[in-house]
N, C-alpha and C positions, 0 to 999 in steps of 0.2 A: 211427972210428964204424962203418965197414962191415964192418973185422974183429969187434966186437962183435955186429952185427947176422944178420955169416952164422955165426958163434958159438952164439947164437939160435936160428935157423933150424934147426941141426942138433941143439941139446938138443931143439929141442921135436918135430921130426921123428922122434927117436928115441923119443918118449914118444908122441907124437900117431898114427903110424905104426907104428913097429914093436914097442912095449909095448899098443899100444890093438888094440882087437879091429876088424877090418876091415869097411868095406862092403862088400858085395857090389856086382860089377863092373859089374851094369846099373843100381843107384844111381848109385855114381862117375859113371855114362857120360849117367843122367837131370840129375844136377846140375851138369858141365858143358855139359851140352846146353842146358838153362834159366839159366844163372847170370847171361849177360848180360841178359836178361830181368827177373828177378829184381831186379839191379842198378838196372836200371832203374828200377823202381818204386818201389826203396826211395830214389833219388836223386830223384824226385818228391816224394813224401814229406818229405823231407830238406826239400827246397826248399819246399813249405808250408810248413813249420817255421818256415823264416827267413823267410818274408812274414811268417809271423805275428810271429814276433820283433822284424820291423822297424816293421810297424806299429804295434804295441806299446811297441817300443821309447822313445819319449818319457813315456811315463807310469812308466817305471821312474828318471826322470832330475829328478824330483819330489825337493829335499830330502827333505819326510818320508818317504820311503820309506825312507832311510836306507843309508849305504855298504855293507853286507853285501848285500843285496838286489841290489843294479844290478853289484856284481861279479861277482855269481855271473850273474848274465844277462849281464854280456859276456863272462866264462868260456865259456857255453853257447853263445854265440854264434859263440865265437873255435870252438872246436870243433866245432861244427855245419860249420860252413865247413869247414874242415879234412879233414872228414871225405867232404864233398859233392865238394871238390874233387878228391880223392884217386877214389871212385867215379866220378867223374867220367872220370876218367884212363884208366880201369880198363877200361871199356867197348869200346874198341876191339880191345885185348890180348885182352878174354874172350872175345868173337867170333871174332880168329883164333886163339886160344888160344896165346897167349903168354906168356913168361915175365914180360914189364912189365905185363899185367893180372895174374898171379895175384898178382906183389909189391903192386900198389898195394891190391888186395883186401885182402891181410894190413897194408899199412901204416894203412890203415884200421880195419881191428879193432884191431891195437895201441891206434892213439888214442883206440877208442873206450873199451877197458880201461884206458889211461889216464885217460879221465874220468871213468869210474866210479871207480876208486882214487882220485880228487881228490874225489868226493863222498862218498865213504864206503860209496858202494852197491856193496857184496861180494856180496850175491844178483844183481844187474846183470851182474858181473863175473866170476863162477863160470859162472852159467847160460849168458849170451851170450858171452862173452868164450871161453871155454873149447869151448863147442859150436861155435860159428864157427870157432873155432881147428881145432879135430879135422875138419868138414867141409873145411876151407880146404885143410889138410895133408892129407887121403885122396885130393882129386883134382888136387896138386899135379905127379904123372907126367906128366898129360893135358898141362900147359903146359909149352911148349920153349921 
């Protein structure tokens, strides 16, 4: 699995980095500067999310709502988490800018572009999935 992953890593390094046209170095140096930050909020975020999912959560559990319905909400749920956890992780790495925050950053967008490819949302997945990916990969140098 990790020879796949650092596999990975280096196609899309090669595309995201050194075929993609560069930020300039006091961007790179604003976006690691903010990122833990950043992180942050969207990990608040995240977490309303899942209040609201859980509070909610029983009225999806309604037979007639029907099985399609309440799967895809613990799909979104199963991933929400997933996702919050991994951010989660990440925070400490991005502050002393490490190498196990920028991975859990990127293991996060993976799963987020995994969910978007399980819903079929390819605008979701082009736009975020891809833009994150290219930021993620331009100030990869900065983590050691």
């Amino acid at each position: 699995m990790m020879k796949s992953l650092d596999e990975l890593i280096k196609v899309m390094d090669l595309y995201l980095v050194k075929k993609a046209p560069p930020l300039p170095k006091n961007i790179k140096e604003l976006l690691v500067k903010f990122a833990p930050w950043i992180t942050i909020i969207v990990l608040v975020l995240s977490l309303q999310g899942l209040l609201l999912f859980f509070g909610l959560g029983s009225m999806f559990y309604i037979p007639m709502m029907g099985f399609r319905l309440g799967l895809a909400y613990n799909i979104s749920i199963i991933f929400l988490l997933i996702t919050a956890v991994l951010r989660g992780l990440s925070i400490k790495g991005l502050f002393a800018r490490t190498k196990y925050g920028w991975n859990m950053v990127f293991y996060s967008i993976l799963v987020n572009a995994i969910y978007d490819l399980l819903l079929g949302n390819f605008v979701g997945l082009i736009l975020g999935g891809l833009i994150s990916l290219y930021f993620a990969f331009q100030v990869r140098e900065y983590y050691k």
